[in-house]
N, C-alpha and C positions, 0 to 999 in steps of 0.2 A: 803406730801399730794399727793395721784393719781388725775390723772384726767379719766373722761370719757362725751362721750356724752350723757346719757341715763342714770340717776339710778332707776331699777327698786324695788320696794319695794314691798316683798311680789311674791312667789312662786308658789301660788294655781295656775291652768289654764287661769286666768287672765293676770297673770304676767309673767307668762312664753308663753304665744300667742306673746302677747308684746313683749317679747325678741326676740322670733323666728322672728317674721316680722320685726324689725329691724337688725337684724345679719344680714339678708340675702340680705339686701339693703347696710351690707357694716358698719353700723352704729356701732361706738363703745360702747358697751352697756355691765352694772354691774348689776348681780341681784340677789339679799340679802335677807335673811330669818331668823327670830329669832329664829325658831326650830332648837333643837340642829341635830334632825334626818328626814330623811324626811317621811310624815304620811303614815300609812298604812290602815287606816279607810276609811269606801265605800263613807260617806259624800253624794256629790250627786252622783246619779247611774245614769245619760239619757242626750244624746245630743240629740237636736233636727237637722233636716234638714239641717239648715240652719247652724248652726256649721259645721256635715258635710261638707258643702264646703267652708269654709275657712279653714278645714286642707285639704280637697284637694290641696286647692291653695297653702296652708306651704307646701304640700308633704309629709305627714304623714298621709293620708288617708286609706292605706292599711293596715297598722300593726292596726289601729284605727277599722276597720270593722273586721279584725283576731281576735283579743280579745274581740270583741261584741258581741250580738245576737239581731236579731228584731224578731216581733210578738211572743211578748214571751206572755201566756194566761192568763186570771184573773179571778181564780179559787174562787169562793165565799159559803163559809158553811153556815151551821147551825148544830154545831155540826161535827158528821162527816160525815153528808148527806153535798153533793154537792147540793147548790140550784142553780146556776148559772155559766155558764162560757162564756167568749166573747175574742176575739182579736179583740182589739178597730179598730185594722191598717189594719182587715182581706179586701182584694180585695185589696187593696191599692199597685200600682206595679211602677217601674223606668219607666220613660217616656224621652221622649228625650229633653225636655228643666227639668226635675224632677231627677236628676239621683240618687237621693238619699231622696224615697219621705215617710221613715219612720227613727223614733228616734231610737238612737242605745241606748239598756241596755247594762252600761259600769261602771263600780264603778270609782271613781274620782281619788283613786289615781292611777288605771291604766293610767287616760289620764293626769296625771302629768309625770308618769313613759316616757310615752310616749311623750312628748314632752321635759320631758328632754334629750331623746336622740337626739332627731331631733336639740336641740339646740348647742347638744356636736357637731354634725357637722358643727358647723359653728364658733369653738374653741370658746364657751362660756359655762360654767358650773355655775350652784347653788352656794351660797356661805351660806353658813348652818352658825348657832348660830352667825350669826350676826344681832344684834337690833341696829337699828337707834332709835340716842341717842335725835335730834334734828336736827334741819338746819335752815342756813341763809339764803335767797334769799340778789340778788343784781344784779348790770345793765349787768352783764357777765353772770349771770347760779346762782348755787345754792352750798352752802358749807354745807357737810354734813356730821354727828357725829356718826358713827360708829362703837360700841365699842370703841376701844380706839386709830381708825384711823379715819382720815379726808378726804373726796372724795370729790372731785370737778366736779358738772356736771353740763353740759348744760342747761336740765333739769331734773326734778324727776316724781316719778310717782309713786300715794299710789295705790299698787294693794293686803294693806295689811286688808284686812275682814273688818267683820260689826264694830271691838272696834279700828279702825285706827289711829295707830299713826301719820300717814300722816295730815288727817283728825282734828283730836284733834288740830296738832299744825297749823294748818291752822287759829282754831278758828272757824270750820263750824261744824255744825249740824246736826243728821239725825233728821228731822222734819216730823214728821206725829203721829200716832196711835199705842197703842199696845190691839188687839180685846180681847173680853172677853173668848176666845179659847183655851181648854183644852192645856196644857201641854203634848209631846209627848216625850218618851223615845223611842231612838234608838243606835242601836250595830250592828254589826255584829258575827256572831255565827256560827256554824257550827250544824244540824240537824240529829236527827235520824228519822226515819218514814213518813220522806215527800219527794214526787218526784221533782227534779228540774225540772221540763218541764210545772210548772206555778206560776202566782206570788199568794200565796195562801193569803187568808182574812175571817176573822171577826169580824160579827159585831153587838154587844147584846147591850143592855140595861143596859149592868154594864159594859162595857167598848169595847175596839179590840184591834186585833193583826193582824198584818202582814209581812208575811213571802214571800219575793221578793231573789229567786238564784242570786247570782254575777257571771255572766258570766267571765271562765278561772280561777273560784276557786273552792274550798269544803264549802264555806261560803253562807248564808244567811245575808240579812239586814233585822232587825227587828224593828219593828216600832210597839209600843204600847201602850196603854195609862198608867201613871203612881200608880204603888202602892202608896198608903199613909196609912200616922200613922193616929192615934188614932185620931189626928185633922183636920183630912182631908188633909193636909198637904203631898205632894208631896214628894216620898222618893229619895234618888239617882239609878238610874239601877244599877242591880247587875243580873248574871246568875242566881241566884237564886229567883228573882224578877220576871224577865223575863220570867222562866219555872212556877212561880205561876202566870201570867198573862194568859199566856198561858193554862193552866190548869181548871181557872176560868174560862174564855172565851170563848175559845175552848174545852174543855173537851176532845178532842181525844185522848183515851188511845192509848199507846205505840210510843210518840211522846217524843225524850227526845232534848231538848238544851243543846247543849255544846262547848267547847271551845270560849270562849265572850275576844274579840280579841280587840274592842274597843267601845266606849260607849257615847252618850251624851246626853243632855238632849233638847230639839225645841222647843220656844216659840213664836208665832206668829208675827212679827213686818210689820208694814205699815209704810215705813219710805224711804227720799230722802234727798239731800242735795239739796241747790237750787241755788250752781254753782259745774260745773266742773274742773274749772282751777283757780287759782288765783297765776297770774303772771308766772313763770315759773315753778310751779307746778302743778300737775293733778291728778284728781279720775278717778279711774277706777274700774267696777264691785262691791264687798258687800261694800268697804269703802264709795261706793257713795247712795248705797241703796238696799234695807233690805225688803222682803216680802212674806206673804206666800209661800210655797213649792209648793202646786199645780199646775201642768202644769212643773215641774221639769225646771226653766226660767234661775234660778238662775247663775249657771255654765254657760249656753251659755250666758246670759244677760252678765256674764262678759268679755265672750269671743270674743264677738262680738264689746264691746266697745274697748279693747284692738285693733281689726281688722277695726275700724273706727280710730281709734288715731296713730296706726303703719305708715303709710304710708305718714299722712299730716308731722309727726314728720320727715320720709324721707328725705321727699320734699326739709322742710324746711331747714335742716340738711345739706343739698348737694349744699342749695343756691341756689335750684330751684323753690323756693316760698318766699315769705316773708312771716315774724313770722302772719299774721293777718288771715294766712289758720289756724291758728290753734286755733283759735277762733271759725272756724264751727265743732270742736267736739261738746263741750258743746251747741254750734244749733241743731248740729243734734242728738244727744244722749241723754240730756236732756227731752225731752219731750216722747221719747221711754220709758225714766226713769217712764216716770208716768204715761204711757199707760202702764208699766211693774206693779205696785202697782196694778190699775186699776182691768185688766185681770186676774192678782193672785188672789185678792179677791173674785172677781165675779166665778170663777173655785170652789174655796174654799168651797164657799156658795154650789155651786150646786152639791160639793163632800158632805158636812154636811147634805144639802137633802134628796140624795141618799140614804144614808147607814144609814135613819129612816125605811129605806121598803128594804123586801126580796129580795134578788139577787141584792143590791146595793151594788157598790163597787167604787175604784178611778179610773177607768174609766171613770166615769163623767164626770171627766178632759176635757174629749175630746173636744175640737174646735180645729176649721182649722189656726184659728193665732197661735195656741204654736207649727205651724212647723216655725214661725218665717219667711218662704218664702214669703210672703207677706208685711214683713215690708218693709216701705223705709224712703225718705227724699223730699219728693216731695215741702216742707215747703225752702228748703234750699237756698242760696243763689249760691251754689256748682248746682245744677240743671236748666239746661238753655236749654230753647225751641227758639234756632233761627229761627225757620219757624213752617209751619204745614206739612210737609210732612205725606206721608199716612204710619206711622210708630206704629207698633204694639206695643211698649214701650214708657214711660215716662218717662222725665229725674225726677231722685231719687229713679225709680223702681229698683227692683234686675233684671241684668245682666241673663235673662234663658240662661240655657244648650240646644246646637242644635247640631245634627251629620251631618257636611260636608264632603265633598271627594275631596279628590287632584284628579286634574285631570291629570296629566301624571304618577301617580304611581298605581291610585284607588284606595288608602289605605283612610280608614274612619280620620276624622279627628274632633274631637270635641271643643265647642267652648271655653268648660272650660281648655282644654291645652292650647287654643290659650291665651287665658287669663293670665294664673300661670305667677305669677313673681310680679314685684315690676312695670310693666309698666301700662302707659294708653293702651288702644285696640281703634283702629279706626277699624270699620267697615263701606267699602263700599256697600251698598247694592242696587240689581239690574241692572240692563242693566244701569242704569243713577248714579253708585255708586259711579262715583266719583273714587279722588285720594285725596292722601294726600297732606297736605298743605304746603307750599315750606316755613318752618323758621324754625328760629332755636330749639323754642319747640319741635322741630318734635323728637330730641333726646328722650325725654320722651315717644314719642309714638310707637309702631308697628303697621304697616295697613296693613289690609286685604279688597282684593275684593271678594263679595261673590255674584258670578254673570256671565255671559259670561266673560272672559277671564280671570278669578279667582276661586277661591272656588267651587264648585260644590253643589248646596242643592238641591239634586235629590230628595227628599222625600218632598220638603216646608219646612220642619224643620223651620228652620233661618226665612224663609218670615212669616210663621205665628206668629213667635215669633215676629219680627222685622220690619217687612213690607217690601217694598221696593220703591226706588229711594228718599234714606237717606243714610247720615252721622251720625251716633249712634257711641259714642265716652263713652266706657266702662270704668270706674275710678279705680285705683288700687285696687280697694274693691269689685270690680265685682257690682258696682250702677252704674245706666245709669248718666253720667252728663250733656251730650249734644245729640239733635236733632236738627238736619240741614238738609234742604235740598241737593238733592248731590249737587249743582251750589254753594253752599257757603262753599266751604273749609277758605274761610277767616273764618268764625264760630270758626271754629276750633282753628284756631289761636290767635285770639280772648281772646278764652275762656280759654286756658294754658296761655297766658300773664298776664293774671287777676290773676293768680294764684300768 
């Protein structure tokens, strides 16, 4: 039998965020997948914002933004007159608490691709055609059935999709709806007679197709509504399905489809579990919940849970928390869960709207929560306001990006480097900023002064984000936890002893 701390189950970007945020706090972490090979299908195509920086904070944000594209256009027919085109994200620019304030188009298994390598460096790889068979839980960790070996871990973790094995042997539920919502085929394809340079659509009265470029390939993702037989009855995709969808729908001569790379079929689900943990196992992203497409949530809604669970599992892990931090995931994620049903639906609806009238397309989508920058945890226990200082943030808000300057080199300094890592971030802020707090938690933290005889924030940056004469104590997840006035560094300490 191995041991490990951490087994993660299931590969998608969920499970591999996970991995990565623990490897790099040191964490000895396994993580298993029942595909014999790893996928090459686009699946989802879009990170939102707020993903964006949490692979900033892993360190894979460069290769991530290389193989993207943003403001890519959404070309709308009739036929093959253009009636419409729009970039949802057009004006929309980097700001200095915003540094990344549109979706990157990315196919899914690029940002698996990519994060498997960010996880090779921290000597942890994939482990392919392995299915968990079953497992025990018990007062040490969790004994688990692996093919035909046995792994012992601290805990576990189902990051494996919507049919979870995790999940099933937990005994939980996905609980909710399944809408009365056409059936959608999609593939990836390679095209002759259309420009990559927008995501092309239609949308008639006997059905649509859509034709969205993968950026860093030859391929399209297509998304159409399904052929059926004689009974109305939904067929399986096939290219040649897909080129009579096409053809019906669209009618644009000298359009051909070809090379159909991978294929499946999208049925609408409204659905949650209505826990995330039981005992020393955990859900995370589709194993926990399941909901329309719209707003493309999916992939970061997982990615994000993984980057809420990495760091308390840390904590705990290092013996610098007790096990009972690890009770405010399912606080704090939970109820995102069902503001995430919520907002998909509601998207949904007003994409089905659209695309009854001319020039509507899924742009509709558009609202300001699917950049995800606004969520938080203001609800949580992990969020603590010791005073009222005049402080621009609130604990459980996101952590904004501000551009400082060192003062003896004048090199620009941002506050999302300051942040990266597996630490808390104390920030002293203004002439009354404060110091850090004299215990032993302090090991956990870095502090900054941002203010006379520290940091430089020549432009306001940081004060408008943050205000000043505070203590704003930044959580490994880049969420405010604490606001203190600068006179109470005890706050501080305080609030890591709780932990």
């Amino acid at each position: 039998m191995t041991q490990t701390d951490v087994l993660v189950v299931g590969a998608g970007p969920t499970g591999l965020t996970l991995a990565c945020d623990l490897a790099r706090r040191g964490v000895a972490v396994r993580i298993i997948d029942r595909a014999p090979e790893f996928p090459r299908g686009s699946r989802g195509k879009g990170l939102s914002p707020r993903s964006l920086e949490v692979f900033d904070d892993l360190g894979v944000i460069e290769p991530m933004l290389a193989a993207g594209a943003t403001h890519l256009r959404h070309r709308k027919y009739r036929g093959a007159e253009v009636v419409a085109e729009v970039d949802p994200e057009a004006g929309v620019v980097p700001t200095p608490d915003r540094p990344y304030p549109t979706g990157l188009m990315i196919p899914q298994w690029r940002v698996e691709q990519l994060l498997r390598e960010r996880l090779a460096d921290f000597g942890v790889a994939v482990e392919l055609d392995a299915e968990l068979r079953g497992f025990d839980q018990h007062a040490d960790g969790v004994t688990a059935t692996v093919g035909q070996s046995r792994i012992q871990a601290r805990y576990l973790v189902g990051c494996d999709g919507g049919r979870s094995t995790v999940r099933k042997a937990l005994g939980l539920s996905l609980r909710g709806h399944t809408p009365d919502v056409q059936l959608m085929a999609v593939g990836d394809v390679e095209v002759d007679g259309l420009g990559r340079d927008a995501w092309h659509q239609w949308f008639t009265g006997d059905g649509a197709i859509m034709l969205c470029p993968l950026p860093g390939t030859d391929a399209f993702q297509v998304q159409a509504s399904h052929e059926v037989d004689q009974d109305g009855a939904p067929l399986e995709p096939t290219l040649a399905r897909f080129q009579q969808t096409f053809d019906r729908v669209a009618a644009v001569p000298g359009v051909r489809l070809r090379d159909l790379t991978w294929r499946s079929s999208y049925r609408v689900n409204v659905r949650m579990v209505d826990q995330l943990r039981v005992g020393r196992v955990f859900l995370a992203g589709d194993a926990a919940h399941v909901h329309p497409i719209a707003g493309g949530l999916g992939m970061n809604t997982g990615v994000q849970d993984a980057y809420n669970l990495g760091w308390k599992l840390g904590l705990v892990l290092a013996g610098h928390a007790t096990p009972s931090l690890l009770d405010t995931y399912e606080e704090e994620r939970l109820p995102i869960a069902s503001w995430l049903l919520d907002i998909t639906s509601e998207r949904l609806d007003a994409v089905l709207d659209a695309i009854k009238h001319t020039g509507g397309g899924v742009d509709a989508v558009a609202a300001p929560e699917l950049s995800q920058l606004t969520l938080g945890y203001p609800w949580s226990r992990l969020s603590v306001r010791a005073a009222s200082p005049a402080a621009g943030v609130r604990p459980g808000d996101r952590a904004p990006d501000a551009t400082l300057r060192d003062p003896v080199t004048g090199s620009p300094v941002r506050l999302f480097d300051l942040f990266r890592g597996p630490h808390f971030t104390l920030l002293g802020l203004g002439e009354r900023g404060g110091a850090a707090p004299n215990c032993a938690e302090t090991a956990l933290v870095t502090s900054y002064l941002v203010g006379p005889g520290g940091l430089l924030d020549a432009d306001g940056h940081a004060a408008r984000a943050y205000g000043t004469g505070a203590l704003v104590l930044v959580r490994p997840d880049g969420y405010v936890g604490l606001v203190a006035d600068a006179a109470q560094p005890q706050a501080v300490a305080g609030y890591l002893r709780s932990l």
